[in-house]
C-alpha positions, 0 to 999 in steps of 0.5 A: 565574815562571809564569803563572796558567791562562788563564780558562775560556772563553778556551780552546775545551776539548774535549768530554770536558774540559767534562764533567770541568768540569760534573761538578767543578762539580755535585760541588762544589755538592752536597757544600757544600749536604749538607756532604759530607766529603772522603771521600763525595765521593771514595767516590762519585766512585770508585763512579761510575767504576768502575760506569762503567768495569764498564759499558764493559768488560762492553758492549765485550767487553773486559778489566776490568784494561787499563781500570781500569790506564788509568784509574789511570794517567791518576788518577795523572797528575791528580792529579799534576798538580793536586798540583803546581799553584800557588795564586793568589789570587782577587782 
């Protein structure tokens, strides 16, 4: 049987993992507060990392497409992985 995941702070996270938390959280409180669709906050969140990812590759003189296949990929895996996940109940 597995086990439900530790509690936040029970973990020290890495900074880039605090980010992804704080971030999921402002989301969360904005879309419940405006009654945002499923499908603003994904169209927001997708604009907001491809600006970001435009930015990078632009001001790292690198190429668009390897950055936006790394970003896919690690999407995917996310997603994956938060698709697989078992709910546990709250109390």
């Amino acid at each position: 049987m597995k086990k439900p995941p530790p509690k936040p702070g029970t973990v020290e996270p890495q900074p880039a993992a605090l980010l992804a938390y704080a971030v999921n959280g402002l989301v969360n409180e904005y879309a419940a507060e405006f009654r945002l669709t499923q499908g603003s906050v994904l169209g927001a969140l997708t604009l907001v990392l491809a600006r970001a990812a435009g930015v990078i590759a632009r001001e790292g003189d690198k190429r668009l497409e390897p950055l936006l296949d790394f970003i896919v990929l690690h999407l995917r895996r996310a997603a994956s992985d938060e698709f697989t996940q078992r709910s546990y109940p709250l109390h």
